[in-house]
C-alpha positions as MATLAB code, in Angstrom:
seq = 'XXXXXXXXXXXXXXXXXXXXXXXXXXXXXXXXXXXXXXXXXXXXXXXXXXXXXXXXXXXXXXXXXXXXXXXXXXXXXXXXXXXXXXXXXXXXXXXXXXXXXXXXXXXXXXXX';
ca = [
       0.000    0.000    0.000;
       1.159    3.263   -0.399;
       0.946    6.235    2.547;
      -1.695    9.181    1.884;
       0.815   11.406    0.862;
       2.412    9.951   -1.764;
       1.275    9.711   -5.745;
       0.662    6.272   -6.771;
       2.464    5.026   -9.908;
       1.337    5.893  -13.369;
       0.786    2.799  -14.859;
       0.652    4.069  -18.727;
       4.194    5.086  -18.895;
       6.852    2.254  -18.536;
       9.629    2.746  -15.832;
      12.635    0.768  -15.800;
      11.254   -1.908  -13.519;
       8.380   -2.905  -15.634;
       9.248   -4.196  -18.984;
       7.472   -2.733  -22.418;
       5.252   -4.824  -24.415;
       5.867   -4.682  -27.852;
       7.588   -5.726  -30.618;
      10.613   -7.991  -29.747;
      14.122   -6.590  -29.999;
      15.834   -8.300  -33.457;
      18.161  -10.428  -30.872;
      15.377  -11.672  -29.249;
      13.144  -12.521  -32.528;
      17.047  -14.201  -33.393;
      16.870  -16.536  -30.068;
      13.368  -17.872  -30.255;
      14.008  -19.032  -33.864;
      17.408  -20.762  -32.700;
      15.504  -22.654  -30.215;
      12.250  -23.647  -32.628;
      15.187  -24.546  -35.187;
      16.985  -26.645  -32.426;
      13.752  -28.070  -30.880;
      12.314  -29.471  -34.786;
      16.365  -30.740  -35.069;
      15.934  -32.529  -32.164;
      12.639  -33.963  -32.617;
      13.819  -34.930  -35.989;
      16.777  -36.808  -35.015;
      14.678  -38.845  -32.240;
      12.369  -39.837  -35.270;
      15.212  -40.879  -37.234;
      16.448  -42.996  -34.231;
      13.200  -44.658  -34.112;
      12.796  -45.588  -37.574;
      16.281  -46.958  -37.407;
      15.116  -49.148  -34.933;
      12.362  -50.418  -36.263;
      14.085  -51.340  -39.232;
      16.802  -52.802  -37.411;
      14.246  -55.095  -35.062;
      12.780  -56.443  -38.207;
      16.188  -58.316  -39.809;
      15.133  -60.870  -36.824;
      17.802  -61.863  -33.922;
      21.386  -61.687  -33.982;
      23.314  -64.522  -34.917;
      26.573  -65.394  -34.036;
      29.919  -65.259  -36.379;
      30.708  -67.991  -38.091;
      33.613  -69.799  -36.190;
      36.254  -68.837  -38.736;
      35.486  -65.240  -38.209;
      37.168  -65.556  -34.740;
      39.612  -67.693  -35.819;
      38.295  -70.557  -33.442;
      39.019  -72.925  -36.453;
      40.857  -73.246  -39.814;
      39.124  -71.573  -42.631;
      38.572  -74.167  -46.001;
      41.781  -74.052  -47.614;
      41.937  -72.147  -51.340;
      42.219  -74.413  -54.326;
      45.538  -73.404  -55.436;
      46.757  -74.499  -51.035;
      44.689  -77.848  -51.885;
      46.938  -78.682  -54.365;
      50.342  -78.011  -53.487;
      50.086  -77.664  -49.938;
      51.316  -74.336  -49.555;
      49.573  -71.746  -47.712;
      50.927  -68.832  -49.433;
      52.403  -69.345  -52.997;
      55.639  -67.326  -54.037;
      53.563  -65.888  -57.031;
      50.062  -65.174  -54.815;
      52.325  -62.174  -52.817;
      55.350  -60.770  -54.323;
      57.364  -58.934  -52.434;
      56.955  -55.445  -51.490;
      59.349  -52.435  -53.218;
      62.639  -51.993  -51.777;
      62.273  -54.355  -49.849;
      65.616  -55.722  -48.048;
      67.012  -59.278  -48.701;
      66.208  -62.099  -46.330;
      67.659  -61.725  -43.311;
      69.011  -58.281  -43.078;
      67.411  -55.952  -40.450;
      66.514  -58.769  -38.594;
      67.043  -60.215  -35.242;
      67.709  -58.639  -32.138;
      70.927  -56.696  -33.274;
      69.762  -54.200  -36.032;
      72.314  -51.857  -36.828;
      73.116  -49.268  -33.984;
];
């Protein structure tokens, strides 16, 4: 309440305490698009989440790797191993470019 003597507040004009209703400062009109842009992005990416799911749920259940995958057991051997019992023939992998000779650079003394 206010005492007898004193003028109550005008209520048309604005003071600093009491904020103007109008039209919204650019910065403002800025921030309230940021967050409807933000809030559609992130109602967007939970949609995409769920349809990725969904799609995901319908391949059926998991299955295990295959055993050779893990190397649990020896993989079926390649035609050209079935027949002359070498894993890796000379001609399959040639050796890399500049490569050194056999032997040199290795073992526990290299150079030094």
């Amino acid at each position: 309440m206010t005492a007898p003597n004193q003028a109550k507040p005008d209520l048309a004009t604005p003071t600093a305490a009491q904020p103007t209703q109008g039209a919204p400062k650019p910065s403002e009109r800025r921030g309230r698009w940021v967050a409807i842009l933000t809030g559609a992005l992130s109602i967007l990416i939970g949609l995409v989440y769920l349809v990725l799911i969904t799609v995901l749920d319908t391949r059926g259940p998991m299955q295990p790797p295959p055993p050779e995958a893990l190397g649990l057991t020896a993989a079926p051997r390649a035609p050209a191993e079935a027949a002359t019992g070498d894993r890796w023939p000379a001609a399959a992998v040639p050796p890399p470019a500049g490569s050194p000779g056999p032997g040199i650079g290795a073992g526990p003394n290299r150079g030094g």
